[in-house]
C-alpha positions in Angstrom: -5.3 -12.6 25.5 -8.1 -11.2 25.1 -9.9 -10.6 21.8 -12.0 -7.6 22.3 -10.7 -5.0 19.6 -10.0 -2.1 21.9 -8.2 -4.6 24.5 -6.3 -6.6 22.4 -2.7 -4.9 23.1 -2.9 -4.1 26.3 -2.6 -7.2 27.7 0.5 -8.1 26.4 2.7 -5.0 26.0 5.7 -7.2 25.3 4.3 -7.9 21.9 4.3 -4.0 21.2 8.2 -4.0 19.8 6.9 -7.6 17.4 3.4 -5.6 16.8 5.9 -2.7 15.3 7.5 -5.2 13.2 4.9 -7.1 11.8 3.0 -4.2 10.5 5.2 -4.2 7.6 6.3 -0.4 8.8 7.5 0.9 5.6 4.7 1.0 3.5 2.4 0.9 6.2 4.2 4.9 7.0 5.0 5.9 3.6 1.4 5.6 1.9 0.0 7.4 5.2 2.6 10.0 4.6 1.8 10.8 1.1 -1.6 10.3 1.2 -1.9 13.0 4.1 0.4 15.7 1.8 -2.0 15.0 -1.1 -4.9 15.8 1.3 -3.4 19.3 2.1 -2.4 20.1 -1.5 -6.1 19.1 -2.4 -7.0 21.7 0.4 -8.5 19.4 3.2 -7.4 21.2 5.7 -5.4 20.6 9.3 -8.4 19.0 11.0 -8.9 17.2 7.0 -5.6 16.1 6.5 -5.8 14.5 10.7 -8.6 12.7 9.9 -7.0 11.2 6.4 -3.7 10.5 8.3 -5.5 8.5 11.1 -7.6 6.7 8.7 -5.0 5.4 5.9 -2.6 4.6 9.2 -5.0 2.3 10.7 -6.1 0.8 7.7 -2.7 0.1 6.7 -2.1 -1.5 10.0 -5.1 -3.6 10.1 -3.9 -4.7 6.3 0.0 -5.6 7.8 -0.9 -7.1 10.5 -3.7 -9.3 8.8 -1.0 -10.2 6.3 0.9 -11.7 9.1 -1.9 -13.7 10.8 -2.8 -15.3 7.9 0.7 -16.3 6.8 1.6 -17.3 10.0 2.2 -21.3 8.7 3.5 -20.4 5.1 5.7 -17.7 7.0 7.2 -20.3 9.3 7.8 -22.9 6.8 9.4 -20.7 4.5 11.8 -19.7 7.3 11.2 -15.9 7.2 13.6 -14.5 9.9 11.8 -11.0 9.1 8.7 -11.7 10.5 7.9 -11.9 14.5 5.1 -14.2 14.2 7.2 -16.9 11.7 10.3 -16.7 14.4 8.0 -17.4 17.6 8.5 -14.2 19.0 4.5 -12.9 18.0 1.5 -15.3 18.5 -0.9 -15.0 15.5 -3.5 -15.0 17.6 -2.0 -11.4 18.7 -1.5 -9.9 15.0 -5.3 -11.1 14.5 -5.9 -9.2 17.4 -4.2 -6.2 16.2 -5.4 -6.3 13.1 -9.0 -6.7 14.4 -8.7 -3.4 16.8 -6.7 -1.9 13.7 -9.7 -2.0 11.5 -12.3 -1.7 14.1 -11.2 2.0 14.6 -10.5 2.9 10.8 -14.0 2.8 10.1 -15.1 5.4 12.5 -11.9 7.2 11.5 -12.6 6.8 7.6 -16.1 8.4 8.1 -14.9 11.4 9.6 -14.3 12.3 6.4 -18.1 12.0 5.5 -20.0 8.4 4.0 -18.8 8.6 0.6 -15.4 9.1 1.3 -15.6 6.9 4.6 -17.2 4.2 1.9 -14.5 4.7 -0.4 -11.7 4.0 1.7 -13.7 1.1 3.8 -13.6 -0.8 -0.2 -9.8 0.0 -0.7 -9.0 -1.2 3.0 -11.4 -4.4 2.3 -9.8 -5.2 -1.0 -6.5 -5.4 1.2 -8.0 -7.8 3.3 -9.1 -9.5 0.0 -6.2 -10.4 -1.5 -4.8 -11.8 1.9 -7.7 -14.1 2.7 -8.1 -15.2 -0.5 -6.9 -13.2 -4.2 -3.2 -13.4 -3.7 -3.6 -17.2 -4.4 -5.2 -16.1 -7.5 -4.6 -14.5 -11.3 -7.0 -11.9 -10.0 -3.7 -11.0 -7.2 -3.4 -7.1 -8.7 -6.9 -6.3 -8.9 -6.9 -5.4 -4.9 -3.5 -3.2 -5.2 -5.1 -1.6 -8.0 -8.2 -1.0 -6.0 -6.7 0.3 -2.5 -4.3 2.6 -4.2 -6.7 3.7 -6.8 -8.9 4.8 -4.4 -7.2 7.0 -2.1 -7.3 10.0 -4.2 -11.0 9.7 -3.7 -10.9 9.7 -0.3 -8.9 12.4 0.2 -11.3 14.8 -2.6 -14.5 13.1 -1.6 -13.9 14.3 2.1 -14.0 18.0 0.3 -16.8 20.6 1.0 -18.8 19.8 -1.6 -17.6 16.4 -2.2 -16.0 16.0 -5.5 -14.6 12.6 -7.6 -10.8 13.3 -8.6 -9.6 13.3 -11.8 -9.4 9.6 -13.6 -6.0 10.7 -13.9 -5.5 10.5 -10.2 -7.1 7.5 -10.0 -5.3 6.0 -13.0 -2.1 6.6 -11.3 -2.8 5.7 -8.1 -3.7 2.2 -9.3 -0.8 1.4 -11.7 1.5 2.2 -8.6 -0.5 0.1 -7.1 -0.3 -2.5 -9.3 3.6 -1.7 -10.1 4.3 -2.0 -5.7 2.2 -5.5 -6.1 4.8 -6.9 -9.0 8.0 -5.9 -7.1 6.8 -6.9 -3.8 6.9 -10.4 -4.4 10.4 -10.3 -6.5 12.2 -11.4 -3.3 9.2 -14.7 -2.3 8.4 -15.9 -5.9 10.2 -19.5 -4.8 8.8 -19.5 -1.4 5.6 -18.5 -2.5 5.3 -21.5 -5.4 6.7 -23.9 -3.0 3.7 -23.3 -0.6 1.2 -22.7 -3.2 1.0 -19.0 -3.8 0.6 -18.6 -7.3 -1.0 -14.8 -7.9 -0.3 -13.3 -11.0 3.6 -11.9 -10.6 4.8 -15.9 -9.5 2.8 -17.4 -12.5 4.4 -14.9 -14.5 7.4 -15.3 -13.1 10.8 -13.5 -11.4 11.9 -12.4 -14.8 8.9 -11.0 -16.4 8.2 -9.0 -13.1 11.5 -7.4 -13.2 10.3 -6.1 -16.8 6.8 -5.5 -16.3 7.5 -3.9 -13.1 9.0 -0.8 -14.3 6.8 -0.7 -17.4 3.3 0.2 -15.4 5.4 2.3 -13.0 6.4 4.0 -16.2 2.7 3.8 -17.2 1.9 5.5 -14.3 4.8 8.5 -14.5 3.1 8.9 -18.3 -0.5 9.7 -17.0 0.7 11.8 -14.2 2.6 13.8 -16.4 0.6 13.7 -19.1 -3.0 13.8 -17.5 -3.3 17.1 -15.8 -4.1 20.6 -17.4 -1.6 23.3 -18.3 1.1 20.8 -20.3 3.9 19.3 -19.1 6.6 21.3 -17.0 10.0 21.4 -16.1 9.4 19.6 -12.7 7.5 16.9 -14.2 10.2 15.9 -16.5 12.7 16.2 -13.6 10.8 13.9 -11.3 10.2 11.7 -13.6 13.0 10.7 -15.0 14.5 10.9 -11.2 11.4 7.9 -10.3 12.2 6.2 -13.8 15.9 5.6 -12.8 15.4 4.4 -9.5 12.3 1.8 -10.3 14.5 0.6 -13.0 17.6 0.3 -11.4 15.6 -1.5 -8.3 14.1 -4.1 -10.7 17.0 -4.6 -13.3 20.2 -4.7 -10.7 20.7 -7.9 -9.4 19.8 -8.7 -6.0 20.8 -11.7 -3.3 17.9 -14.0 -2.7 15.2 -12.1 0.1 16.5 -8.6 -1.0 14.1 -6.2 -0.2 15.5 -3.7 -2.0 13.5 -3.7 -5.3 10.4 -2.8 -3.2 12.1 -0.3 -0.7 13.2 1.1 -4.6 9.7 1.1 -5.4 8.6 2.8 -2.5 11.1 5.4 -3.3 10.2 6.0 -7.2 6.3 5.8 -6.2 7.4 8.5 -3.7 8.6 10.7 -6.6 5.7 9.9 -8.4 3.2 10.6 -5.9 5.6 14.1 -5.8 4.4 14.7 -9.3 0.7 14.6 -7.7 1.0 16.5 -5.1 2.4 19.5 -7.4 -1.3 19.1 -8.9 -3.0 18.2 -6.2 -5.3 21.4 -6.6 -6.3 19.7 -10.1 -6.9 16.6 -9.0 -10.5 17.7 -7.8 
């Protein structure tokens, strides 16, 4: 196969349905999702809110498929029948690949939005590739969530004409969801991850205290975006958050069988609502 960015699917178009898989879709599409919406709200534009969209995709992709590559051995050991390249079915060598032509064109991609911007989300996308070269072995595992998320509401209202920061309470939020996605995404692997020596913050801490803490920052982070903005608190805001309360909780407090996924699919869902709370002051976050 060869290993030239631009090149490195086309060779093997039988991987494409494993590439799919491995990216670890669900994320991968919702943060690109909301991330675009918060660019329109913020008043990027069609040809604004393209450019964010391609970016955040293919840095989200090059973060996934990295992810695999690197956990290729752990993955097989640990006998994760969720991922293509711990089955057999990918090669690492071909999620290296992809993740090497994934993040080859986000840079280009990322600057379309200007240097500070581009800048901005080349840190958040490198602080992914941080914590799975190296940080999620570490106590220092949350700092990149809290980075990458952190800083995607400056991309979006750096990439404005002029280029403004966003509000800290933008910021603020976007890294305790950050931080919240980082505690409950490792609920399901805390044994598999001590057992091959992963020990970031949530498995020194431990499945019990994550299930508590978990909802706490994403509660943290419902508090700022409803508290934070100008013009006091409204209806809506209390509505959606109390909607994104119930589900975090009830996706960290209900047990789960062993490998659920479901307290991070729940977290995906009550970061959704929050991000909801931002997009209805997106024109204040700049």
């Amino acid at each position: 196969m060869s290993l030239h960015p631009l090149g490195a699917l086309s060779p093997a178009p039988r991987h494409l349905p494993l590439l799919l898989r491995a990216c670890h879709p669900e994320p991968a599409v919702a943060v690109t999702v909301l991330v675009t919406a918060l660019a329109v709200t913020a008043g990027r534009g069609l040809a604004g809110s393209a450019a964010v969209a391609a970016a955040v995709l293919t840095g989200q992709l090059s973060v996934g498929w990295c992810n695999d590559a690197v956990d290729a051995h752990r993955d097989t050991a640990c006998g994760r029948r969720d991922k293509p390249v711990a089955t057999g079915g990918l090669p690492p060598r071909a999620a290296a690949a992809a993740a090497g032509a994934a993040l080859a064109l986000c840079v280009p991609l990322s600057l379309l939005s200007g240097v500070t911007a581009g800048g901005v989300h080349g840190v958040g996308v490198a602080a992914g590739w941080a914590y799975n070269l190296l940080l999620k072995r570490t106590v220092l595992s949350p700092i990149p969530y809290a980075v990458g998320f952190g800083s995607l509401p400056a991309f979006v209202t750096l990439g404005l004409h002029p280029s403004v920061w966003p509000a800290w309470w933008a910021m603020a939020a976007g890294a305790l969801l950050g931080v919240a996605a980082h505690l409950v995404n490792v609920l399901p692997d805390i044994d598999d991850d001590l057992a091959s020596g992963v020990r970031g913050l949530p498995q020194r801490l431990g499945r019990p205290a994550c299930r508590v803490l978990a909802p706490i920052v994403t509660l943290a982070a419902l508090g700022v975006l409803i508290a934070g903005p100008p013009g006091g608190v409204r209806l809506a805001d209390w509505v959606l958050g109390a909607a994104a309360t119930a589900v975090t909780v009830l996706g960290t407090a209900l047990p789960t069988a062993s490998g659920s996924r479901w307290p991070f699919r729940a977290a995906i869902i009550g970061s959704t609502i929050a991000v909801a709370l931002l997009l209805l002051r997106g024109a204040d976050m700049a």
